[in-house]
C-alpha positions as CSV (number, residue, x, y, z in Angstrom):
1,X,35.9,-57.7,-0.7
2,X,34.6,-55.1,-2.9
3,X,35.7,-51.0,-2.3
4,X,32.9,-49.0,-3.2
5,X,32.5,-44.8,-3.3
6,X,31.1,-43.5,-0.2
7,X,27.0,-42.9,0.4
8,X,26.0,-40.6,2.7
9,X,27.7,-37.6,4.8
10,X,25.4,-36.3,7.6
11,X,26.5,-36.1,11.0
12,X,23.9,-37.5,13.3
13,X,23.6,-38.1,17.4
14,X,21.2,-41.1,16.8
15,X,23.4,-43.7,18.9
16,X,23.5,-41.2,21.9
17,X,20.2,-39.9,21.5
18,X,17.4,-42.7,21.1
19,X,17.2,-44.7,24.6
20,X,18.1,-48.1,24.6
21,X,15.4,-50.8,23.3
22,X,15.3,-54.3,24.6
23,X,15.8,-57.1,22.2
24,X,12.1,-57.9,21.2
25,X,10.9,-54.6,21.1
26,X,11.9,-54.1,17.5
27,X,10.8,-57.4,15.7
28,X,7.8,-56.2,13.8
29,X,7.1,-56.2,10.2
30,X,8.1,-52.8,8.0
31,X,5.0,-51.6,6.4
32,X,3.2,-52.9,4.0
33,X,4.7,-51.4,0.9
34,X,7.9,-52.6,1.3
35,X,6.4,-56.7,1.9
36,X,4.3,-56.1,-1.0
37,X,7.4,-55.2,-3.6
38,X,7.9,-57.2,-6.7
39,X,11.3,-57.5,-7.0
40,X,12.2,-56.7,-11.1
41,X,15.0,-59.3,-11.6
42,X,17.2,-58.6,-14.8
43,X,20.6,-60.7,-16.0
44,X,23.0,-59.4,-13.8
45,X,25.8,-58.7,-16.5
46,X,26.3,-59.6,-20.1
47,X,28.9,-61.8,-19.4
48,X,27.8,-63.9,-16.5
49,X,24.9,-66.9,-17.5
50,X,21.6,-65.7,-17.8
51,X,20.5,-67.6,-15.0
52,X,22.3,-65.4,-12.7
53,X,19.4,-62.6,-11.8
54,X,19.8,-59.8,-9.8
55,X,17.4,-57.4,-8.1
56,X,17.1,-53.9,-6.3
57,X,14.9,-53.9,-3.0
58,X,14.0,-51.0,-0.8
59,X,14.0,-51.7,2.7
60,X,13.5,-49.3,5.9
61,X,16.7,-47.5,7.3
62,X,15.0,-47.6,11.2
63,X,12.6,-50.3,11.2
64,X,11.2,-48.5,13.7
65,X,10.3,-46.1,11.7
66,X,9.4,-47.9,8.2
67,X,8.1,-44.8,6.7
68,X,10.7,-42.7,7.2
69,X,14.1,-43.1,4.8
70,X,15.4,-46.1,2.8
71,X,18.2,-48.3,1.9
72,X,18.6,-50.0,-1.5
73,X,19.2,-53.9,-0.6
74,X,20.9,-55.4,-4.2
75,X,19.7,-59.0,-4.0
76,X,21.0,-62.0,-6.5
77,X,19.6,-65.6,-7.4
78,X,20.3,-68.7,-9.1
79,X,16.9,-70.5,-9.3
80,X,16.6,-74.3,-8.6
81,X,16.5,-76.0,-12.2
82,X,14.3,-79.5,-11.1
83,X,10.9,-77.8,-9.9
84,X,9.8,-81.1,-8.5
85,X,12.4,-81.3,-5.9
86,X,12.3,-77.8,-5.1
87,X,12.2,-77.3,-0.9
88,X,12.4,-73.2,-1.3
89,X,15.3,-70.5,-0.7
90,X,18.4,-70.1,0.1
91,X,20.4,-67.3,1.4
92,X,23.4,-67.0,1.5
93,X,26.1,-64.8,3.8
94,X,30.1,-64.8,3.2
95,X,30.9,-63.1,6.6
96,X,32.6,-59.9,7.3
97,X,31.0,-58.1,9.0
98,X,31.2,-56.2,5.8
99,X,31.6,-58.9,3.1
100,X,29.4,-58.7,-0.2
101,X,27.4,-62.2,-1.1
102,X,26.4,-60.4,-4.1
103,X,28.0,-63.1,-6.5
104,X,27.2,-66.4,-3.9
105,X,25.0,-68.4,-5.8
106,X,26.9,-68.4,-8.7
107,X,30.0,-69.5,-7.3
108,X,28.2,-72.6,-4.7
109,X,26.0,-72.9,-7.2
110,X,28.9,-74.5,-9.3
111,X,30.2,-76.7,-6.2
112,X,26.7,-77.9,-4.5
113,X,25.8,-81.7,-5.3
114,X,22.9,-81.9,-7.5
115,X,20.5,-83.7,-4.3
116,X,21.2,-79.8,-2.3
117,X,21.2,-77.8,-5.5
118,X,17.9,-79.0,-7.1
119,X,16.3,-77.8,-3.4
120,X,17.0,-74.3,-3.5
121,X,17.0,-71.2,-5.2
122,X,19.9,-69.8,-4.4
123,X,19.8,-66.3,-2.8
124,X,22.7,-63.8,-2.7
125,X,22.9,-60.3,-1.0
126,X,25.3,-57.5,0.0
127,X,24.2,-56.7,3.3
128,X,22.9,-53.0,4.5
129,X,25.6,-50.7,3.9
130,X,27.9,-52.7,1.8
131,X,28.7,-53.5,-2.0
132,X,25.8,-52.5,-4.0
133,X,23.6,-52.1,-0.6
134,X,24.0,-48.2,-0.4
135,X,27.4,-48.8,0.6
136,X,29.2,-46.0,3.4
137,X,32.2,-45.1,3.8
138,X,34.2,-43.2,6.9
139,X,36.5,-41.8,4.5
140,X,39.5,-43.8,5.9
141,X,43.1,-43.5,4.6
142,X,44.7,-46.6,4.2
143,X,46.6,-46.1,7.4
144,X,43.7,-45.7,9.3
145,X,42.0,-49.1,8.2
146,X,44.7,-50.9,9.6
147,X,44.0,-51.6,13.5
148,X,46.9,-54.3,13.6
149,X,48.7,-52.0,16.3
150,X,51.2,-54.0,19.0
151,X,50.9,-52.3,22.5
152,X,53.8,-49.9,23.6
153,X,54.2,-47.3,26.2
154,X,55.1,-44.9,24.1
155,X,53.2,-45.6,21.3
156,X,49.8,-45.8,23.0
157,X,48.6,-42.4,22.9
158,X,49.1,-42.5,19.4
159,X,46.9,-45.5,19.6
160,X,44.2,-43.7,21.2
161,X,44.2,-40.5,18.9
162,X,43.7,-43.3,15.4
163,X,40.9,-45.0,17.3
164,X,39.5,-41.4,17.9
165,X,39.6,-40.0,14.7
166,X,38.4,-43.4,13.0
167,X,35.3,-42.7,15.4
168,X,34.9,-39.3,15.1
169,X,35.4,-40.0,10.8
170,X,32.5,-42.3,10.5
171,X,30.1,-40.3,12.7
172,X,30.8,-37.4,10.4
173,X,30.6,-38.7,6.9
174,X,27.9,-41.8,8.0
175,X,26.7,-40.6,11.3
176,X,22.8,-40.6,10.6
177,X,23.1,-44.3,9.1
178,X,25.9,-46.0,10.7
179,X,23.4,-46.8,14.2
180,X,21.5,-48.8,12.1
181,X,23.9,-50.6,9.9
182,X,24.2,-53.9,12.5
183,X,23.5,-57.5,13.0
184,X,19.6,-57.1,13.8
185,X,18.9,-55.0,10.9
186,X,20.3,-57.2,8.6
187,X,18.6,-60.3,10.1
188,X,15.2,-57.9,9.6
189,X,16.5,-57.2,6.1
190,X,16.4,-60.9,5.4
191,X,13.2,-61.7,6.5
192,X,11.9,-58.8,4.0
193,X,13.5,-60.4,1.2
194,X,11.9,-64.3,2.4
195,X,8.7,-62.2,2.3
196,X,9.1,-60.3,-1.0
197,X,9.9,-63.8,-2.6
198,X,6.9,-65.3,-1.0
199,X,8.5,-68.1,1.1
200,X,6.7,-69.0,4.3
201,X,10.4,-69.8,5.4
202,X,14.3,-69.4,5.1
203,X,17.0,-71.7,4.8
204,X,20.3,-70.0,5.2
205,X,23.9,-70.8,4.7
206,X,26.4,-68.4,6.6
207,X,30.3,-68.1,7.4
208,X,32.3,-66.9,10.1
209,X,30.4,-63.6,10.8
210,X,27.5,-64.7,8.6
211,X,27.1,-67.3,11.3
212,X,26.0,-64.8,14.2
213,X,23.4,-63.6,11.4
214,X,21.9,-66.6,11.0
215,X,22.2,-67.3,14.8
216,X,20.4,-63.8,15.5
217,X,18.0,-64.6,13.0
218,X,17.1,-67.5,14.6
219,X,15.9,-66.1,17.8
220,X,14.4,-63.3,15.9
221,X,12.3,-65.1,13.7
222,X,12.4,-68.5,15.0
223,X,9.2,-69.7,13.7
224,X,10.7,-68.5,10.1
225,X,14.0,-70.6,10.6
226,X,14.2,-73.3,8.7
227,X,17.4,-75.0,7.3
228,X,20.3,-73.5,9.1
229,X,24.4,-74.1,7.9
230,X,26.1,-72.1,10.1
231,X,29.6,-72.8,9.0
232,X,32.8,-71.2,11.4
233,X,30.8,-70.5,14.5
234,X,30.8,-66.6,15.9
235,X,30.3,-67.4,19.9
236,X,27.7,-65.3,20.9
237,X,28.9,-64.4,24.2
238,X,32.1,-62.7,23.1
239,X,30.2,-60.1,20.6
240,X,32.5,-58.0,19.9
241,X,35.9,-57.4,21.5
242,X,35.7,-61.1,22.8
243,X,35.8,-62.1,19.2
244,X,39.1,-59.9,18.2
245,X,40.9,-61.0,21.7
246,X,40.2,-64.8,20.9
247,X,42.6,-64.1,18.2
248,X,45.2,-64.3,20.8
249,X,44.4,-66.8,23.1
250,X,43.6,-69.4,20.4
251,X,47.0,-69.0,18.1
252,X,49.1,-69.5,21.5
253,X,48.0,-73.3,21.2
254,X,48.4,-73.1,17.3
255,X,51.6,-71.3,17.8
256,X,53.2,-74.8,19.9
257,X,51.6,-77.0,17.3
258,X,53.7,-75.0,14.5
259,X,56.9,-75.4,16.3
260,X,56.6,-79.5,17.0
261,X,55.8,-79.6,13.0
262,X,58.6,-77.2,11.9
263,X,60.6,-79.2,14.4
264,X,60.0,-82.6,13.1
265,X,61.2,-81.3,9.8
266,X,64.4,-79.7,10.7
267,X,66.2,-81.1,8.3
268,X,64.7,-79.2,5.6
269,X,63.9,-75.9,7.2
270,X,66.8,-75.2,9.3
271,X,64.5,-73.9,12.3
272,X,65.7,-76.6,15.1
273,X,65.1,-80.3,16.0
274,X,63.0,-79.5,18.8
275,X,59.9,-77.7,19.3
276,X,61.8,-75.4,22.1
277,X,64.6,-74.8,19.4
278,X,62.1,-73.8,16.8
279,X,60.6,-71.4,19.2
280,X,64.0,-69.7,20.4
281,X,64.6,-69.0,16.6
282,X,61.1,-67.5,15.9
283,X,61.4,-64.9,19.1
284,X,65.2,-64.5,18.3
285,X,64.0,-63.3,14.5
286,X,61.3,-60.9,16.1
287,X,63.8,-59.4,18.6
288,X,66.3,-59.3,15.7
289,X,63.8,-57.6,13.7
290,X,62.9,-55.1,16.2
291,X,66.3,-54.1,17.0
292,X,66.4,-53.5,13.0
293,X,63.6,-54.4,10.4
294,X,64.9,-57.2,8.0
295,X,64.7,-56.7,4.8
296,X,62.5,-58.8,3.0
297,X,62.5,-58.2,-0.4
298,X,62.1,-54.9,-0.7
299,X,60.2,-54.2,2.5
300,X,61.3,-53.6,6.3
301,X,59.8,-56.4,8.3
302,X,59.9,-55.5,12.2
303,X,58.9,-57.6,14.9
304,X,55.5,-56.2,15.5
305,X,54.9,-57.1,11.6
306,X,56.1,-60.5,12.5
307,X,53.9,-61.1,15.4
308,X,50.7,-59.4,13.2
309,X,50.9,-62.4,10.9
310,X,49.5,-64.9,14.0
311,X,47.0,-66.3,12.0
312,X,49.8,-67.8,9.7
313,X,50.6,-70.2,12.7
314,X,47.1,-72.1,12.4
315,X,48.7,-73.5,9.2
316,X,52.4,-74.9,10.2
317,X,52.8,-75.9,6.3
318,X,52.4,-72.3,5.3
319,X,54.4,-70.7,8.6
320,X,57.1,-73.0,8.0
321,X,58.6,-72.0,5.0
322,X,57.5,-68.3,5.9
323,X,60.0,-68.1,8.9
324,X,62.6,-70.2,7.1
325,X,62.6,-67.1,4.7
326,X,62.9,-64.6,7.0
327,X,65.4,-66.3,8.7
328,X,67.3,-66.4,5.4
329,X,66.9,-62.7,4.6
330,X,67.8,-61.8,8.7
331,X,71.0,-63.6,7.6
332,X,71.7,-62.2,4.2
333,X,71.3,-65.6,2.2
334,X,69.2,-65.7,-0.5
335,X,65.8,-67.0,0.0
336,X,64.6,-70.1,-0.4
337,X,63.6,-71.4,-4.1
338,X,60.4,-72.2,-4.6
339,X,57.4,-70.6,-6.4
340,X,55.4,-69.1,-3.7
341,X,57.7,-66.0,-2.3
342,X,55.3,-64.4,-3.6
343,X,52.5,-66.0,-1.7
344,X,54.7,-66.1,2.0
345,X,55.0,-62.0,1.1
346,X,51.5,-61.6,0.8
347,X,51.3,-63.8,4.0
348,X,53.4,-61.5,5.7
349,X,52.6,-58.5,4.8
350,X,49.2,-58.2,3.5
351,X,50.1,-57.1,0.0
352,X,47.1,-58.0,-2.0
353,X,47.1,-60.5,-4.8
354,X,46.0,-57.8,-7.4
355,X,45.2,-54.4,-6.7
356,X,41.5,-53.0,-5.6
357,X,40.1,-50.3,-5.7
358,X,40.6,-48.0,-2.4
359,X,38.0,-47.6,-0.7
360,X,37.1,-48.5,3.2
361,X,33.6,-49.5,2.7
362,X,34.0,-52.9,4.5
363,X,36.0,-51.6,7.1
364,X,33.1,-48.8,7.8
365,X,30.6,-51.5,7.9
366,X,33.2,-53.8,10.1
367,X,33.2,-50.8,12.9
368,X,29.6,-50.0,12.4
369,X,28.6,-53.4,13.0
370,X,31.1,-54.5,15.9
371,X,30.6,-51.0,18.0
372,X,27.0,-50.8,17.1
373,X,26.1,-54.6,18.3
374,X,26.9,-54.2,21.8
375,X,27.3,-51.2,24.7
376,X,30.0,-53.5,26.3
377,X,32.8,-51.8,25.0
378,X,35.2,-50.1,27.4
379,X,34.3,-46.2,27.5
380,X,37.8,-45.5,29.2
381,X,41.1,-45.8,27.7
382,X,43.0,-46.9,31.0
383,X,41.3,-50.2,30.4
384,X,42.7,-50.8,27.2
385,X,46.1,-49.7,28.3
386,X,45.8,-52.2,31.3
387,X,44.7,-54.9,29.2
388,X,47.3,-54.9,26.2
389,X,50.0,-54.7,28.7
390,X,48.6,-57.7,30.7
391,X,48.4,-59.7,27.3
392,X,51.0,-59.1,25.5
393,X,53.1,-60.9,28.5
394,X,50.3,-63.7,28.7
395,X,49.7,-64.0,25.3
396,X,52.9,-63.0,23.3
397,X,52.3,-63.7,19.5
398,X,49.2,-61.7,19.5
399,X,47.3,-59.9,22.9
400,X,48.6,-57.0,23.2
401,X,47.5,-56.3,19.5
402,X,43.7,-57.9,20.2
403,X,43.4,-56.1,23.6
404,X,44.9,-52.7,22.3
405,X,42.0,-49.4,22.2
406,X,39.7,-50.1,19.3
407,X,37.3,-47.0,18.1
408,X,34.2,-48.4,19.5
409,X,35.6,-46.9,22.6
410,X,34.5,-43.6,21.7
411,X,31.5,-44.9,19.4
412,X,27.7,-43.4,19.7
413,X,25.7,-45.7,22.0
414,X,23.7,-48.7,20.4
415,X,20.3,-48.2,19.8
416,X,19.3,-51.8,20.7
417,X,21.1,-54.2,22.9
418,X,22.4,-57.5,21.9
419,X,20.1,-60.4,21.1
420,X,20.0,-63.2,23.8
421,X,20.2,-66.3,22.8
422,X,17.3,-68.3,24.6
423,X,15.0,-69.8,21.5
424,X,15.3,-73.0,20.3
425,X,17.2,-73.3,17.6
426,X,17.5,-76.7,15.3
427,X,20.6,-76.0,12.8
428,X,23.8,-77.1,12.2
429,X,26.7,-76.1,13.1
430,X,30.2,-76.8,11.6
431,X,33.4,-76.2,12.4
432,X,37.4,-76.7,11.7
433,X,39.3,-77.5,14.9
434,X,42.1,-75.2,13.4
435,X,40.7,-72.2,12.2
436,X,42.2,-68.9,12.8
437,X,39.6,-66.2,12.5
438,X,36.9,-68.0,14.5
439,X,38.8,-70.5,16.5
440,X,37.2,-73.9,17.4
441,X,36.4,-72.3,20.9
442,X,34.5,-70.0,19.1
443,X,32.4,-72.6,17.3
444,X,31.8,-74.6,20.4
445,X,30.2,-71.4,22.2
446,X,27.8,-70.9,19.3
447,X,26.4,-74.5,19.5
448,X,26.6,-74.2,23.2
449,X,24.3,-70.8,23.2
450,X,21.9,-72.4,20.1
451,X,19.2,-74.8,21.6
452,X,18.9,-77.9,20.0
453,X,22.2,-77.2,17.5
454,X,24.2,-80.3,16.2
455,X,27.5,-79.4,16.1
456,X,30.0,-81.4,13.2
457,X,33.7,-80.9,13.9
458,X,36.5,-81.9,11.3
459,X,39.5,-82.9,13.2
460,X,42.2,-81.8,12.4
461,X,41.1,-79.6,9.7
462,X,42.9,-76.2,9.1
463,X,41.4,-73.1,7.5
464,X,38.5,-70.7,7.8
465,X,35.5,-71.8,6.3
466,X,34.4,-75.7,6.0
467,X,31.6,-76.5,3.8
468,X,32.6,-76.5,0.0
469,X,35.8,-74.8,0.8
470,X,38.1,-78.3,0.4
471,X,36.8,-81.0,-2.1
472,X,38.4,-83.3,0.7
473,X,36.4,-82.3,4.1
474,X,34.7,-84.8,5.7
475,X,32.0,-82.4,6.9
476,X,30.3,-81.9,3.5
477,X,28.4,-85.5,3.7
478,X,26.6,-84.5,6.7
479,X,25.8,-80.9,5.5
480,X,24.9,-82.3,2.4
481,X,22.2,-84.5,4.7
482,X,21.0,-82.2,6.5
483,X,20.6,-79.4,3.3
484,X,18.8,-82.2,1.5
485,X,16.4,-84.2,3.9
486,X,16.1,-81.7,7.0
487,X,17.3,-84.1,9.5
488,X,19.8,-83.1,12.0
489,X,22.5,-85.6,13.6
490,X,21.2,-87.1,16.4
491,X,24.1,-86.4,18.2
492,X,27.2,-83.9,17.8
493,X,29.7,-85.5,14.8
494,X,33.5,-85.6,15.1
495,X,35.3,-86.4,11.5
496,X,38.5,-86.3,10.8
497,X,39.9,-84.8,8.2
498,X,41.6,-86.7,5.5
499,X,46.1,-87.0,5.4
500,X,47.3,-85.2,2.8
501,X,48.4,-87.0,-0.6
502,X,51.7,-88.1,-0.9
503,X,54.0,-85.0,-2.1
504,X,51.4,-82.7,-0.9
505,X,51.5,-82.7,3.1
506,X,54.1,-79.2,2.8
507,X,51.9,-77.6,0.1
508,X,51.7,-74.0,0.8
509,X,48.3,-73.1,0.2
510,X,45.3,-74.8,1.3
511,X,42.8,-75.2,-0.9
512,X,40.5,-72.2,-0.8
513,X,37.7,-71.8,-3.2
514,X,34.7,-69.6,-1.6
515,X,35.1,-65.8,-0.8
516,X,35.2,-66.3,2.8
517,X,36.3,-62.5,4.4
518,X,39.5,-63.7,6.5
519,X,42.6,-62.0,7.8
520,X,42.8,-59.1,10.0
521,X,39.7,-57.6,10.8
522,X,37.6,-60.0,9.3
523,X,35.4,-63.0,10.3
């Protein structure tokens, strides 16, 4: 995700100020000028093809008030090379909330068959507020981006005085655009640009995050929807915290499928020949570890730390070898050889795989959007308290840490309320039935709340993200289908997803190829 310098620093009382508007009362078009605008594409950079264009829009800050003050909106497109087959646009969304698609068509491009890529120009954009979108920042230390915090007595006022100050931060350097950096503007924003490029509709492709979006979109403009991928399925009834406390219920079951597989491969990993053995050692390292952080090569490990890594679990190839090494280092062996330490650190830990540039612009667009979609937020900090106690005993890997205070606690009021879904919608939906940052419970609720959705789930498949994101999945025949002739399923698909090759069923990483936002704080 790219880090960007901070936009602008006016504190505002917008949120708390306008009243509340229903969900239809802001749908209508920005004025004229900015539908009229001829976007001036240009080569994006010297070194990227020629056929990768790029263009500045301006789009209304409040459509309410489209005369008022404006937002730069940094579009991108590959253009369809076979005319004659052309259907129309594409847009595409990576997730986030507060991931840049900036650089999307030129990546897909590259991995779409020829029958889907010959339909399309391909359409990228950073969303409102992010990338090259007049980005904003909170001014966030490093510290303070991190919202990873495990539930403790003790500890918890500490929690409330970050979530404060993160609030209190972005009101003050963002405050009179952060109300209107959410999902409905943006699904506004992209209706400007299908107008600007003269398309009578939109087809979309969107992950994790990106599919809400497209889902809010949908019910927006509904008579504008027209091919719809929506690939790792936000559920629309758990906007926002429901989202970040799924996290914990869903890795419980992917937590007791990691210990049967570790378990069946005792032999190599030393973890125990039984999933109940496996188990006792993990909790025995994260006790271990909070009595006194292990030292993992070069950095102090606690238990917390442990139990922050949850999404690991939803891949037992990957978590395998990960505990095996800390069990190694908790013991004072040497780790285990191999040549992805380096990779189980960074799976740990965090640790980037090459430095970025510091900045907190997608985590000021993550709040902004999360807090400013929905007024169901707790307002008092008992509740929070209650809650992370409750689930940190019901859900030990990870509740305590999802139902922990969050700063949309003492976030400005939304100025709109959350979009129901009650429009037909006709798109596809797509899902892995182990993904960790929108768990197939998740991707069920989204098809469930969509109308007339086709839902295709890859069983057995593991990661975040579906569609071009492994060469193997069997889901990209019927999104390929769909993309190409318009025809959904006639029924909801269940595929299973292909056995490893031989010598490859322990590999570490999973193929990932598409710059799908995951990992804490991320959908």
């Amino acid at each position: 995700m790219k880090r960007l310098a901070p936009l602008l620093a006016t504190a505002g009382l917008i949120a708390s100020t306008v009243p509340l508007l229903t969900a239809t009362q802001v749908s209508a078009a920005p004025a004229a000028e900015y539908l009229s605008q001829k976007p001036s594409w240009h080569r994006c950079s010297p070194d990227q093809p020629a056929s990768y264009e790029c263009a500045t829009l301006k789009v209304p800050l409040d459509y309410r008030r489209p005369q008022g003050s404006t937002i730069d909106l940094a579009i991108s497109r590959v253009k369809s090379e076979n005319p004659a087959k052309r259907h129309g646009v594409m847009l595409l969304n990576p997730g986030g909330p507060g991931g840049s698609g900036l650089d999307l068509p030129l990546a897909m491009g590259e991995m779409m068959s020829k029958d889907v890529r010959d339909r399309y120009d391909l359409i990228g954009f950073d969303p409102r507020g992010v990338g090259a979108s007049s980005p904003i920042s909170c001014g966030l230390t490093d510290t303070e981006q991190n919202f990873d915090r495990a539930y403790r007595p003790e500890t918890f006022s500490s929690d409330v005085t970050w979530a404060r100050t993160v609030a209190d931060k972005c009101r003050e350097k963002a405050g009179s655009v952060l109300p209107h950096i959410t999902t409905r503007n943006t699904a506004r924003d992209m209706d400007t640009i299908r107008t600007v490029l003269g398309e009578r509709k939109l087809s979309y492709l969107g992950y994790s995050y990106g599919t809400y979006l497209g889902a809010v979109y949908s019910q927006m403009f509904p008579e504008r929807t027209d091919r719809f991928v929506l690939d790792s399925g936000v559920d629309p009834q758990r906007i926002w915290r429901g989202m970040i406390q799924v996290w914990a219920t869903e890795a419980e079951p992917a937590y007791q499928r990691w210990t049967g597989w570790a378990a069946e491969r005792s032999a190599e990993y030393g973890l125990g020949d039984t999933p109940k053995a496996v188990s006792d050692t993990f909790w025995g390292l994260v006790a271990r570890a909070d009595r006194e952080p292990i030292d993992f090569e070069g950095q102090k490990v606690d238990g917390d730390l442990i139990r922050s890594a949850r999404g690991v679990f939803f891949y037992p190839a990957q978590a395998t070898p990960l505990i095996a090494a800390l069990k190694a280092a908790a013991e004072g062996r040497p780790l285990p050889a191999g040549p992805d330490t380096a990779g189980l650190k960074r799976l740990l830990t965090g640790e980037p795989a090459a430095a970025e540039p510091a900045s907190d612009n997608g985590t000021a667009v993550f709040w902004a959007v999360v807090c400013g979609d929905t007024g169901s937020w707790p307002r008092y900090t008992e509740q929070y308290e209650r809650d992370a106690a409750k689930d940190k005993v019901k859900y030990p890997l990870y509740g305590d840490f999802a139902s922990n205070i969050k700063p949309c606690a003492f976030w400005d009021r939304p100025v709109e309320s959350a979009t129901p879904m009650k429009k037909q919608a006709n798109v596809l939906t797509v899902q892995n039935e182990w993904d960790s940052q929108t768990p197939l419970t998740s991707g069920e609720g989204m098809h469930r709340a969509l109308r007339g959705s086709r839902m295709v789930t890859v069983a057995g498949g593991e990661g975040h993200g579906v569609y071009l994101t492994d060469p193997t999945s069997c889901a990209d025949a019927q999104v390929n289908s769909y993309l190409t002739t318009g025809r959904l399923p006639a029924g909801d698909v269940t595929c299973q997803s292909p056995a490893p090759a031989a010598g490859k069923q322990d590999s570490v990483a999973p193929p990932k190829q598409l710059p799908v936002p995951a990992g804490p704080g991320r959908f």
